[in-house]
SELOVEX-61524 format. One record per residue (C-alpha): x, y, z; residue in three letters; residue number from 1. Coordinates in steps of 0.05 Angstrom, whole numbers, plus 5000, padded with zeros to 4 digits. Layout:
BEGIN
     px     py     pz     r     k
      X      Y      Z   ALA   NUM
...
// end
This chain:
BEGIN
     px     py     pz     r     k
   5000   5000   5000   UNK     1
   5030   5071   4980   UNK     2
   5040   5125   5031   UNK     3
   4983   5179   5031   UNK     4
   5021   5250   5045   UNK     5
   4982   5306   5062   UNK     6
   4976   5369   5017   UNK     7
   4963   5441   5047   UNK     8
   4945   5459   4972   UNK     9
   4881   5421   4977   UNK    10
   4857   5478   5009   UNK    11
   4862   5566   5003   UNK    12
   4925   5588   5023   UNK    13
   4922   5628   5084   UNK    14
   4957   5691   5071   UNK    15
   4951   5733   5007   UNK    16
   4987   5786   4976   UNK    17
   4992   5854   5017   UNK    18
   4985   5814   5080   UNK    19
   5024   5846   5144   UNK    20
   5059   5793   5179   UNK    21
   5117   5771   5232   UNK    22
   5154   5717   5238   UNK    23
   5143   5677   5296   UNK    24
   5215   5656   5304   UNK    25
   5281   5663   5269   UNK    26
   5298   5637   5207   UNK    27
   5366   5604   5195   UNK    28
   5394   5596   5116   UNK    29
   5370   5523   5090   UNK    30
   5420   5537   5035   UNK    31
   5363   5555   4987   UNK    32
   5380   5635   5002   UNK    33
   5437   5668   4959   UNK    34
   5499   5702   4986   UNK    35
   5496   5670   5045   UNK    36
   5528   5613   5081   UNK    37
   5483   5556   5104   UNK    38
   5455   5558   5174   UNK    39
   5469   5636   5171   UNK    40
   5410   5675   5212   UNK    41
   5366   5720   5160   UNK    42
   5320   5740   5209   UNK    43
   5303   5746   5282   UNK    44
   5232   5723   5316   UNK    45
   5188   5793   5309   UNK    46
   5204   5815   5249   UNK    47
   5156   5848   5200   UNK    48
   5138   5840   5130   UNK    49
   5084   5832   5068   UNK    50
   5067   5779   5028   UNK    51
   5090   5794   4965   UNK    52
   5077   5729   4932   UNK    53
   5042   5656   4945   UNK    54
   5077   5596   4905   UNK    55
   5089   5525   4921   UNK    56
   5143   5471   4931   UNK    57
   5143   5398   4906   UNK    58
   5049   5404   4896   UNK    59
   5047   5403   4966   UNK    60
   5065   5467   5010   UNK    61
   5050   5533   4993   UNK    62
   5112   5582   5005   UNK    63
   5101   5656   5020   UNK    64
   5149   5712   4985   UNK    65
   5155   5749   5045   UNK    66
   5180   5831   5040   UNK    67
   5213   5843   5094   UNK    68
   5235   5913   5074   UNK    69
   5271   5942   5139   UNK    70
   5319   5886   5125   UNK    71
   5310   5886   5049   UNK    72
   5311   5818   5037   UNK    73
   5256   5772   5011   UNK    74
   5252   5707   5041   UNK    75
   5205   5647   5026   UNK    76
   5167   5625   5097   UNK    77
   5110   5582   5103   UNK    78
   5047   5585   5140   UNK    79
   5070   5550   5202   UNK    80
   5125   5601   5208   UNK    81
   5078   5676   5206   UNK    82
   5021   5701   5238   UNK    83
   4987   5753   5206   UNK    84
   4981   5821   5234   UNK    85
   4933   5861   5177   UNK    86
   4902   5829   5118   UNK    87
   4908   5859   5051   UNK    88
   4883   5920   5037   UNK    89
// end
């Protein structure tokens, strides 16, 4: 019998674009982040951004394009990882 895996994308994602959110803790390189060394810190718990964009990764997760412009960076977060502050406007 195959494995059944779970997809978030069977349902809405929950953040959309122009969303206000922080990140609920701090966010260490994975390696997928240019310029910077793996395991490197990118961000600290607190920190504030917008949802610039909502893709996915391998049909399963959907990955926010988060803005965080004080630090002018743009980092890819999921859901599990934000809470949302102010929706859209």
């Amino acid at each position: 019998m195959a494995a059944v895996f779970a997809s978030e994308l069977e349902g809405l994602p929950v953040f959309e674009p122009g969303a206000k959110v922080r990140a609920r803790r701090a966010v260490r390189n994975d390696g997928t982040y240019p310029g910077r060394e793996r395991g490197d810190y990118l961000l600290e718990e607190g920190e504030i951004g917008y949802v610039k964009a909502v893709g996915t990764y391998l049909n399963r997760y959907y990955i926010y394009s988060i803005d965080f412009i004080a630090l002018g960076m743009l980092i890819g977060m999921r859901a599990n990882e934000l809470e949302e502050l102010e929706p859209p406007p």
